[in-house]
N, C-alpha and C positions, 0 to 999 in steps of 0.2 A: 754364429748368432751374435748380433751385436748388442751394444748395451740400451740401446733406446726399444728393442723387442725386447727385452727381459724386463723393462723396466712398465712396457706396457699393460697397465692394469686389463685383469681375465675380463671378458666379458660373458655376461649368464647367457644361460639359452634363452630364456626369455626375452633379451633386451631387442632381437632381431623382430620377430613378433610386434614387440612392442613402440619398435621407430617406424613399424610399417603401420600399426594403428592409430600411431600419431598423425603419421602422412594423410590419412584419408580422413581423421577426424581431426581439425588445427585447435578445435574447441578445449579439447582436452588437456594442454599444452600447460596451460595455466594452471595452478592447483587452487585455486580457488573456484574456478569454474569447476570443475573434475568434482572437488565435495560435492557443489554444489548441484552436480548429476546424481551423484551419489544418493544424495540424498531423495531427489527425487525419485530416483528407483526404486529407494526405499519407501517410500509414500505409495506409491502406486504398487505395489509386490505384498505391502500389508492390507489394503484396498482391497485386492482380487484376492488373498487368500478367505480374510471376514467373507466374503459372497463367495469362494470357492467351497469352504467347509460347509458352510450354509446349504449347498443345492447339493453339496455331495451325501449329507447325512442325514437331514430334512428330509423324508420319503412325504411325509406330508404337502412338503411345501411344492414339491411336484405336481402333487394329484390337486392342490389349490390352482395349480398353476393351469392344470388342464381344463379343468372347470372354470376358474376365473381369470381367464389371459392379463387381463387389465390390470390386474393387481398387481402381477407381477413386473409387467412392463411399465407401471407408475414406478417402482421400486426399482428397477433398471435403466430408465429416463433419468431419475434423481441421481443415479450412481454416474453415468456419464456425463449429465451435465457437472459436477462438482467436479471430478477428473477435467472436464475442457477449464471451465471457470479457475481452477486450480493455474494449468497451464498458461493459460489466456492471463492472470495475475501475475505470475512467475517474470514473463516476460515483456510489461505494460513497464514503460516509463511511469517513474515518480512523478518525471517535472526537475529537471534539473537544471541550476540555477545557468551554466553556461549554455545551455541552447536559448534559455529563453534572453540571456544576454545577445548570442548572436542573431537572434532574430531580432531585436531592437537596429540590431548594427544593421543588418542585410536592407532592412523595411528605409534607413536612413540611408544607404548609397541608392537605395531603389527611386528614392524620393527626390534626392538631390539629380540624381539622370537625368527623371521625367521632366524635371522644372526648368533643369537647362533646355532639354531637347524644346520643351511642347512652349515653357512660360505660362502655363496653366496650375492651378492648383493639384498637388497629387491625390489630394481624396476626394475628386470624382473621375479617376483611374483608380488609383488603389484600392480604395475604402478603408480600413480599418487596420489596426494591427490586430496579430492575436495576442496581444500583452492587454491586460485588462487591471485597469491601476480606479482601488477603490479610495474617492476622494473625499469632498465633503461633501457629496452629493449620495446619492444612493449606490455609485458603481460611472463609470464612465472609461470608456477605449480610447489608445492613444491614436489618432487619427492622423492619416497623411499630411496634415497641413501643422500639425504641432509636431514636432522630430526630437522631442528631447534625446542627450548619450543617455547612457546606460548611467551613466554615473551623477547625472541629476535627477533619474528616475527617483534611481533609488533614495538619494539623498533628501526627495522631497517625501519619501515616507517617514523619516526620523524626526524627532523633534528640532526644532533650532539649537545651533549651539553644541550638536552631535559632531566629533570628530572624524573624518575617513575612518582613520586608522580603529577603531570602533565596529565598524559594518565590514571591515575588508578581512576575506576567509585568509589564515595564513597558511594555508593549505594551496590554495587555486590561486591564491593571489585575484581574487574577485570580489565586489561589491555587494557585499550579501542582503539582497529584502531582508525584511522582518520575518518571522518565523521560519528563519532557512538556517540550514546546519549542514557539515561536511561529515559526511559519513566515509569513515575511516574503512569500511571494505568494500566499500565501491569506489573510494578514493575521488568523492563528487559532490556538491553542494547541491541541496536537494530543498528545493521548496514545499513547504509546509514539511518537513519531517520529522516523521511520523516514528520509527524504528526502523530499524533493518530486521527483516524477518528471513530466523537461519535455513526455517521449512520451503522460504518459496526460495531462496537464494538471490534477494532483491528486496531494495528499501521501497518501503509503504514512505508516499509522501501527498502532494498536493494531487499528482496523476491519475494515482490508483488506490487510491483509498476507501473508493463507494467500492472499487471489484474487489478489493480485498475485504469488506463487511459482507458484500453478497455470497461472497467464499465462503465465511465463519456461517450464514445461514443455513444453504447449501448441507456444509459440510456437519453441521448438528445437528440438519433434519436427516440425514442420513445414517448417521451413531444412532440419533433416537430411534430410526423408525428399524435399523438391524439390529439395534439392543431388544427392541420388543418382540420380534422375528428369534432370537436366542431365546429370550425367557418363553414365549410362546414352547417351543421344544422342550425344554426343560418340565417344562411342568405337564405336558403330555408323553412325555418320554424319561422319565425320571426313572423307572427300572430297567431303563435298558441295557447296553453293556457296559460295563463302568468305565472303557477308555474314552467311550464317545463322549460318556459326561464328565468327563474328566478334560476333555478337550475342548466342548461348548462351556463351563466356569472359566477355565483358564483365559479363555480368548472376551468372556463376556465380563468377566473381572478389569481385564486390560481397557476395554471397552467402556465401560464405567466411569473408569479414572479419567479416560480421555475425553469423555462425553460432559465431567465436568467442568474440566479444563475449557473445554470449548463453550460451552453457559458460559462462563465466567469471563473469558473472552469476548464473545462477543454484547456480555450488559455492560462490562465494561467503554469497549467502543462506544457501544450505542449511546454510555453517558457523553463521552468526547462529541458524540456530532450534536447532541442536544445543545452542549455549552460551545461548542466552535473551539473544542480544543485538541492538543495531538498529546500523546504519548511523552514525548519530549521533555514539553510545557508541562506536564503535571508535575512528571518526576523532577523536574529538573530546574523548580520554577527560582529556586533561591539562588540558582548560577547562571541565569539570565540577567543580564544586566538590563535591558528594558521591563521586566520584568518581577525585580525586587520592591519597587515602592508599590506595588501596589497588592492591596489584601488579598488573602488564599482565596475570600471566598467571591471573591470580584472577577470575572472571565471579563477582559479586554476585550477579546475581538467576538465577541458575543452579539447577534444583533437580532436575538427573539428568539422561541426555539424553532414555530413554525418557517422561519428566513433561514434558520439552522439549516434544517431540515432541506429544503428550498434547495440552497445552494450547494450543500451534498450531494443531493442524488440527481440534480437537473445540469448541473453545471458540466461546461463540455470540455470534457479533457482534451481538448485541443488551445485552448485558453490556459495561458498563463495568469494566471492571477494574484497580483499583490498587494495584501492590504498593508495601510499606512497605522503608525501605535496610535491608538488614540489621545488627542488632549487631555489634559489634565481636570478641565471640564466636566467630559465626558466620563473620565474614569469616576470623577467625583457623582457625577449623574447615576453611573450602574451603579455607583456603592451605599446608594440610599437606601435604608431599608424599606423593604416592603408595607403598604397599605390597604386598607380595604376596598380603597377607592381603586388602587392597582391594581390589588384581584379582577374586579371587575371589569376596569379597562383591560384585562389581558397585558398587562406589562411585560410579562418575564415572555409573551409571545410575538 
């Protein structure tokens, strides 16, 4: 035997197993990805048990189910859509700041081709980009016949007098919009970001932030409507054998907590889309450098709550969209306090 076999570490029984599951699964590979299966197994295994115990011990909810089908299939309709919408959020782009960089660049050799080949203008071949750069106007598209880089996009959202070295990620080494941050596990700059959420395994940012509120909807009408499905039991079956009610508290106690959680969650958001703002910016507003002169209770990129509203849930995530900080004007405009006459005009909308 020589010394390079003795010296070679045992290998488990497992490990053979385990380089063959690697093989066919490459996903895994990562450990980051891997939690982050993890954990969705986990989500979905506590899912189906809440409605497994439910229709296992519920004899009731059976004999409703016979007599009122619909009921329960409203109640099973809700459980898979939250499951798809869960999934379907999980893995929706934020909106990251190097694609929509390289799309500026692609749409500019596309541009510079066509004008060689044709000598025609390219935005009546092209049309539009999908980078959508909000100006002093209501909103306007960078169009084939304007080609700014990427690096005077962005530049032209900063005040004057703002340094590169200021907006450039030292991460990606890229020119970061306004409200854009490098999220450190996904290792990417992410427009409008929002947080990294550890349950979907992916940052909430400018791309998916309406599926990720319709998620929190979803997913609270469905704790509310199995917590009342529990208490229902409970209170008609309260003598029954004590493990069972021993196992409906336990599980509807769990339920509870989490049901708050999730209220609280999503009044929360729903305050950010009112004012146009992320997670980030709240927490984080005194270590934003564009973002310390101006007062707590002042939302910059704020522009009504009904245009809030608007541009949330309408806006098409295939659009990149970056707004510019506002003027000092402007900041000075939102920070006026309210009057009667504003009431009435609908100001704050």
């Amino acid at each position: 035997m020589t010394i390079v076999g003795i010296c070679r570490p045992m290998r488990s029984p497992w490990d053979q197993p385990m380089d063959r599951c690697l093989r066919f699964f490459p996903c895994l590979i990562d450990p980051a990805r891997r939690s982050a299966l993890c954990v969705k197994l986990v989500l979905v295994t506590v899912h189906l048990v809440y409605i497994g115990v439910l229709f296992l011990i519920d004899g009731d909810l059976i004999e409703k189910t016979k007599k009122e089908p619909m009921y329960t299939a409203c109640y099973l309709l809700l459980f898979f859509v939250t499951l798809i919408q869960y999934f379907v959020t999980s893995i929706s782009s934020p909106g990251y700041v190097l694609d929509a960089m390289m799309t500026v660049t692609e749409r500019n050799v596309l541009y510079r081709k066509t004008s060689e080949a044709s000598n025609l203008p390219a935005s009546s071949k092209n049309g539009s980009f999908v980078v959508a750069v909000e100006g002093t106007q209501a909103g306007k598209n960078i169009s084939g016949n304007n080609t700014p880089t990427w690096s005077k996009l962005v530049a032209d959202l900063y005040p004057m007098g703002t340094t590169i070295r200021t907006w450039t990620c030292s991460y990606c080494n890229v020119e970061q919009p306004p409200r854009s941050k490098h999220c450190h596990d996904c290792d990417k700059c992410v427009l409008q970001f929002d947080h990294h959420c550890v349950w979907l395994g992916n940052c909430i940012g400018q791309g998916n932030h309406c599926r990720f509120w319709w998620y929190l909807c979803e997913e609270t009408a469905l704790s509310l409507w199995t917590g009342i499905l529990y208490i229902s039991y409970l209170k008609d079956h309260i003598k029954s054998a004590w493990w069972r009610d021993a196992i409906m508290i336990v599980l509807l106690i769990t339920l509870s907590i989490s049901l708050i959680f999730l209220l609280l969650l999503l009044l929360f958001h729903s305050y950010l889309i009112l004012t146009n703002q992320t997670t980030y910016e709240l927490v984080r507003r005194r270590r934003i450098p564009y973002l310390r002169g101006i007062p707590e209770r002042v939302h910059p990129f704020s522009k009504g709550v009904s245009r809030n509203v608007y541009n949330f849930c309408c806006g098409s995530s295939s659009v990149y969209n970056m707004e510019r900080l506002p003027t000092p004007q402007e900041t000075e405009e939102k920070s006026r306090p309210y009057t009667c006459l504003d009431v009435v005009t609908c100001r704050c909308c």
